[in-house]
N, C-alpha and C positions, 0 to 999 in steps of 0.2 A: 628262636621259637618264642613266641609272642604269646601265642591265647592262651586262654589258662584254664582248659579240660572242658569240664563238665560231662566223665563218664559216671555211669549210673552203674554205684557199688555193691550196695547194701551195706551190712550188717558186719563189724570184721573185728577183727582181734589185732595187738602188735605179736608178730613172732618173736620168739626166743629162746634158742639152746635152748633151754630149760621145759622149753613146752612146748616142742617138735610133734612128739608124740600125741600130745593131749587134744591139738590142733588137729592134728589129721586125723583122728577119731572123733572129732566133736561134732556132732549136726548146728545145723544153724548160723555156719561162717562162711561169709560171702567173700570177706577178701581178706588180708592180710596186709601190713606192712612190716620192716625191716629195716632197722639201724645199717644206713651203710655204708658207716665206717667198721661194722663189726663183718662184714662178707669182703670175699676178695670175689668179686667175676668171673673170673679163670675157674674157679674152685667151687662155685656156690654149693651150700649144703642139700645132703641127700635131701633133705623134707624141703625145701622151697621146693627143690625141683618136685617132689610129687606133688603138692601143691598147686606148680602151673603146671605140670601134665593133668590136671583134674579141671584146669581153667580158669582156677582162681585167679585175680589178678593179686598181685604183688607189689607195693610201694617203695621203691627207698626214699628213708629216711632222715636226713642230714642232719647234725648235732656240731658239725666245725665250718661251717661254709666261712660262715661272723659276715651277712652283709651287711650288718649294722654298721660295722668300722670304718672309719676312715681312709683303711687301703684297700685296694681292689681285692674282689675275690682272688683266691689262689687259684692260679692254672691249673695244677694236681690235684687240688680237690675237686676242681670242677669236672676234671676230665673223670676222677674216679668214681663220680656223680653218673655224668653221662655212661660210662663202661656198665655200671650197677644198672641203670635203665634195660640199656641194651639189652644185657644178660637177662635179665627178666622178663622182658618185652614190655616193660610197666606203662602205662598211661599217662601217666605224670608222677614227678618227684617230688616230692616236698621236702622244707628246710625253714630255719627259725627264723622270724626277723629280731635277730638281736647282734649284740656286740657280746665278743668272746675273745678278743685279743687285740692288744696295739704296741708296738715298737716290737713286736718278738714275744710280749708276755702274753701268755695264756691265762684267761682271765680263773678258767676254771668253771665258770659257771654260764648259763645261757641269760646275759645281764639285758635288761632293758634298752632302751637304743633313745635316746635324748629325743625328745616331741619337740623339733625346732626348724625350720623353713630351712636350714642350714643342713641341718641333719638329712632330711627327705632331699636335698637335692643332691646329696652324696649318697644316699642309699639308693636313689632312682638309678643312679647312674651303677652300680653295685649289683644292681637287680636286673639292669638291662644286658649288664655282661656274663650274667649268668644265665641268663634267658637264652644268648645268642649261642651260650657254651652247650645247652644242653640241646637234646634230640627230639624230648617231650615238653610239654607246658610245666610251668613252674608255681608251685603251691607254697605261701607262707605261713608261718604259725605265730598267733600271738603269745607271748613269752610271761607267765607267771613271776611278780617280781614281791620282791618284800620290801625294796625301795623306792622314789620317784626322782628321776634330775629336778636339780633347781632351773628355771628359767624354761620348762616346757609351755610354745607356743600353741599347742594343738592337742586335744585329746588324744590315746591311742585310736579311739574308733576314726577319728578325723583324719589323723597319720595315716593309716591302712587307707579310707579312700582318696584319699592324694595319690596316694602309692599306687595303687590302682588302675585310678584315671591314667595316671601317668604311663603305667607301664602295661596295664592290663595281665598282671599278676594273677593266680587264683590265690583265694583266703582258705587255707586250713584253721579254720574257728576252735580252739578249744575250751569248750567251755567249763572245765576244771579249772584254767588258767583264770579266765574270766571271772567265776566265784572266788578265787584268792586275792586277786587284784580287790574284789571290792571286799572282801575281808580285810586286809592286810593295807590297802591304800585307799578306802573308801571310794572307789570308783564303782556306782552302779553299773552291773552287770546288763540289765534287763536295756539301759538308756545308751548300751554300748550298741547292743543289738539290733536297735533302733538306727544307729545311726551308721553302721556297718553296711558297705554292697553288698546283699548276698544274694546278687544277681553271678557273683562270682564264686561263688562258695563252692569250694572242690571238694571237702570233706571235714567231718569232724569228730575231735576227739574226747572223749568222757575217760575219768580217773577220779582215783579216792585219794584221801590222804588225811591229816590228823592237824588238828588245832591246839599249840602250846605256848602258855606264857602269851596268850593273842595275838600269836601269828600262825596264818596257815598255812602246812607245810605240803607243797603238792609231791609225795613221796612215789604215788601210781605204786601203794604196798598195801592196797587194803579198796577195800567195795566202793565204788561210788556214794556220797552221802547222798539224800535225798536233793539236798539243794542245787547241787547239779544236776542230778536229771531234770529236776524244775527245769531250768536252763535250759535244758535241752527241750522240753516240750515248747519252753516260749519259743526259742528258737526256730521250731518247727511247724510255732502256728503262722509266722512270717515267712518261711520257705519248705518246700521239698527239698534237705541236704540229699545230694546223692550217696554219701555214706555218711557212713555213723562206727567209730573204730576205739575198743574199749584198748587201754594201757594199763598193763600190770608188770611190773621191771621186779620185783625182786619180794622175796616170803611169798612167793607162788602158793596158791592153795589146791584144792583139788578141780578136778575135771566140774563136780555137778556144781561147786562154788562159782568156777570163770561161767557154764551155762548158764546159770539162775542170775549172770552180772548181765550176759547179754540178752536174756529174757527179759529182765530188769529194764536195759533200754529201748529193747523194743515196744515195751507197755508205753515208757515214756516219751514216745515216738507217736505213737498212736492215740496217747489223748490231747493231743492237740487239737486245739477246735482253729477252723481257721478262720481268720481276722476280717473283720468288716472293713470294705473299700472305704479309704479315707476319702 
């Protein structure tokens, strides 16, 4: 599977145990996704399934694919990728581009992936095998880091369209990732966007998080700052994303808090002004 979506989502929340409930009562959620290492297929939870009985679409989510690494995707992850689609009927899946393990070791964390001609010709080939593994088109995410390799020959924004070109991947932009990069490694956001396809753009993700000791920490435990939705409106004076999907993993708050997060980006959705033809 080769192309990389382009279905029109809307407005969506990440699901979570923890706010099954909250979700299925909420007005104003157009789709959802789903960690999907945390569902077995065979088994999916009662609330997904009402969920797509209601027609939501549904996303899996990937967190251990690592096709940043140096070894090929895993056949079991991949296949459990593809089973997770299936069950869902999803549109497309999405998964980080980073490195997460090498010789056996788990890295533990969703690490950056080295910006080197070297790098993208192993990740091409990485991304092309998980393209051909899955059922639906295949969506990336850029990865929040608090570090940079030494010896990167290409921006991340230049990374991703290589990768691109190459593979005809979809980009899951997230632009919480985005504002931490250029907090944390001085990498302007705004001149990433710029230089980003988002003729490819499957969807995007907004998250809060908290700034310590001068680094910021993308924890998705607390409200988007302002400076990301900023982000998100520049973003959207250069495209129509087809979605827009708010993450909150953990000190859940209540029901009218997550609405007034997603009302929140829908404002910031809608004052985008659009961009004068260069």
């Amino acid at each position: 599977m080769r192309e990389s979506g382009g279905v029109e989502l809307g407005v969506g929340i990440g699901w979570r145990p923890e706010l099954d409930l909250s979700i299925e009562r909420m007005a104003g959620v157009d789709f959802v996704e789903v960690v999907a290492e945390n569902i077995r297929p065979a088994g999916l939870p009662e609330s997904l399934r009402v969920l797509r009985g209601r027609g939501l679409p549904v996303i899996p989510h990937g967190v251990s694919l690592g096709v940043g690494g140096a070894e090929p995707p895993s056949p079991a992850r991949l296949a459990h990728l593809a089973a997770c689609a299936q069950a869902l009927d999803a549109p497309l899946v999405s998964e980080h581009l980073a490195f997460v393990r090498g010789g056996g070791v788990e890295a533990g964390h969703l690490l950056p992936v080295p910006r080197t001609r070297e790098s993208l010709r192993v990740v091409t080939e990485n991304v092309r095998r998980a393209q051909d593994a899955l059922p639906v088109p295949l969506a990336l995410e850029n990865v929040a880091a608090v570090f940079g390799w030494p010896g990167d020959e290409l921006t991340e924004a230049q990374f991703l369209a290589e990768l691109v070109e190459r593979t005809g991947v979809g980009l899951l932009i997230d632009v919480a990732n985005l504002y931490t990069n250029q907090v944390n490694l001085g990498l302007p956001a705004v001149a990433a966007l710029d230089a980003l396809p988002l003729d490819h753009l499957a969807y995007v993700h907004v998250a809060g998080g908290y700034e310590h000791h001068g680094l910021w920490h993308d924890t998705h435990t607390m409200a988007a700052p302002q400076a990301v939705l900023d982000l998100l409106t520049e973003l959207c004076a250069r495209t129509s994303p087809p979605g827009v999907l708010l993450e909150w993993d953990d000190d859940y708050p209540s029901d009218a808090v997550l609405a007034g997060e997603l009302s929140r980006i829908r404002t910031a959705m809608a004052l985008a002004a659009p961009r004068e033809p260069r």
